[in-house]
N, C-alpha and C positions, 0 to 999 in steps of 0.2 A: 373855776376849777381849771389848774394848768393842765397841758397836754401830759405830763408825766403823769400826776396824780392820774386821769382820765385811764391811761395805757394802766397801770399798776391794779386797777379797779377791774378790768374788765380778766387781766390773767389771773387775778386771783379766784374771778369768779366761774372760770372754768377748770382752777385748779383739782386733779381726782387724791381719792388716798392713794399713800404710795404702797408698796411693794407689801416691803413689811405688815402693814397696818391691815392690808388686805389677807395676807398670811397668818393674821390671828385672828382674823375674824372668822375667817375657813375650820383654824383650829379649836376654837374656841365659842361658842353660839353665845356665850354670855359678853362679850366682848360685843359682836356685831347689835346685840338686841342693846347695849349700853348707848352703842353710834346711833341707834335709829331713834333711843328713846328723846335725842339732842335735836331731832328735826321735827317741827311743827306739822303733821299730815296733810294741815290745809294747805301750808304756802310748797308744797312738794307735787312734782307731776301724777295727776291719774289717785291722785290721795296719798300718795308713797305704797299703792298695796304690789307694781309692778317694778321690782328692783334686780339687778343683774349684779352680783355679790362680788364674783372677780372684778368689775368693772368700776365698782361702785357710782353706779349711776339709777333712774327709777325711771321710769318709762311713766306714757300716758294708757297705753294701751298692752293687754298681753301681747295682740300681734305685736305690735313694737318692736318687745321683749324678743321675741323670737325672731324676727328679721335681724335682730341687734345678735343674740346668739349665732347665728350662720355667718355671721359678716369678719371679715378679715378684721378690723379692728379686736373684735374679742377675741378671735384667734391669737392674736399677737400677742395678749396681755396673758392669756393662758398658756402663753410659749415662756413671757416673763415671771411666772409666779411659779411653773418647773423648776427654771433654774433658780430661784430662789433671791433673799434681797441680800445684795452686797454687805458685807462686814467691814467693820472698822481697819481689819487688817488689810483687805482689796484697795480701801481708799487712799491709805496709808502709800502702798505699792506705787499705786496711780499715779502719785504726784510725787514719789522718789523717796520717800521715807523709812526706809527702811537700812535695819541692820541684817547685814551679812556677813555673818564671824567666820565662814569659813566651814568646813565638814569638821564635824566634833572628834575632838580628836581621847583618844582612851589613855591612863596612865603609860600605859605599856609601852605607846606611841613616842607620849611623850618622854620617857627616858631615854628608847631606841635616839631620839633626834638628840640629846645634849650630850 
């Protein structure tokens, strides 16, 4: 196994759900009970019964659970799911794609200018 493959293996496998995905799970209870029915209980910490939904992660222990709840980490992510997940239009922005025609301009305007 190359060192790239190696590296690719271990990000993937602390990859979390993103923004979005977390955001329908919140809204949505049939959505999140779909994601957990895809994870086996036994190969999941603590059996999967301690899971943290914003964070999408499962703990071993309730404590865990709860020390994991007070921690800056989940604060941060519950700062991220306020402001909501980026739109196509933001990413758009982002990278300079965008049109700018200018302030809309009304008939009346434009006759006033020719």
């Amino acid at each position: 196994m190359g060192v790239i493959a190696k590296r690719s293996m271990y990000k993937t496998r602390r990859r979390l759900r993103d923004v979005d995905q977390v955001k329908a799970d919140l809204t949505n209870p049939r959505h999140l009970q779909i994601f957990k029915e895809t994870k086996a209980p036994e190969d999941l910490p603590g059996f999967g019964k301690h899971y943290c939904i914003e964070c999408a992660k499962w703990f071993e222990t309730d404590t865990g659970l709860t020390v994991h709840t007070k921690g800056k980490p989940h604060k941060r992510r519950l700062k991220q799911l306020r402001e909501g997940p980026y739109t196509q239009k933001e990413a758009d922005a982002a990278v300079g794609l965008w049109t700018d025609n200018g302030k809309e301009r009304t008939k009346s305007q434009e006759i006033e200018m020719s």
